[in-house]
N, C-alpha and C positions, 0 to 999 in steps of 0.2 A: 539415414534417418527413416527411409520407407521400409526396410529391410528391421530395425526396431520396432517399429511400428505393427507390418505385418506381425511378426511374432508374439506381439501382447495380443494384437487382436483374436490368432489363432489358440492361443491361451483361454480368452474369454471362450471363443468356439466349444473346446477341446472340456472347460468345466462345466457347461451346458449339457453337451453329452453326454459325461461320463456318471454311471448308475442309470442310464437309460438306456435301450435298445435300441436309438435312435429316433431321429427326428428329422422333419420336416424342413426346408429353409426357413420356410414363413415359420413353423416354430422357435428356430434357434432365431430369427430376426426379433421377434417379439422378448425374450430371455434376453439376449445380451444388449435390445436394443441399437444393431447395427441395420448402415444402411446400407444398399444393396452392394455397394461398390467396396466398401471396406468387408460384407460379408465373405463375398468371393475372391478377396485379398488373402483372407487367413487362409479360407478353404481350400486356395491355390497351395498356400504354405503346407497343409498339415497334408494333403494328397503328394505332393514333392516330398514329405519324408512319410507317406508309409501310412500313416498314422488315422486314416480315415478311409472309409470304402462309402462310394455314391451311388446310386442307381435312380432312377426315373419311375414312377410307380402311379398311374394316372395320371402322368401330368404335372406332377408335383418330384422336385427335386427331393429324394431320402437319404440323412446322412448318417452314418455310424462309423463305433472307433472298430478300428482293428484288433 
């Protein structure tokens, strides 16, 4: 059930994204509405297949797709 779950969330993630150059945590928090716990759920998910590159950038967690 967590493993469905993760993957709708990374879903949300992954639409948030995508036409963007990327974003912020606290941006894609604010879009999709998640909270911190279930953020770094998906984010876990979509960095496990590939499909997101992260970096730290002031302080601030930046995410983009691959």
């Amino acid at each position: 059930m967590l493993k469905e779950k993760a993957g709708e969330i990374a879903g949300k993630i992954w639409n948030a994204l995508d036409g963007t150059e990327g974003l912020t945590a606290k941006q894609i928090k604010k879009v999709t509405k998640l909270v911190d716990k279930d953020l770094f759920l998906g984010l876990g998910w979509l960095l496990r297949e590939d499909k997101i590159s992260t970096q730290e950038i002031e302080g601030e967690l930046f995410i983009k797709l691959n």
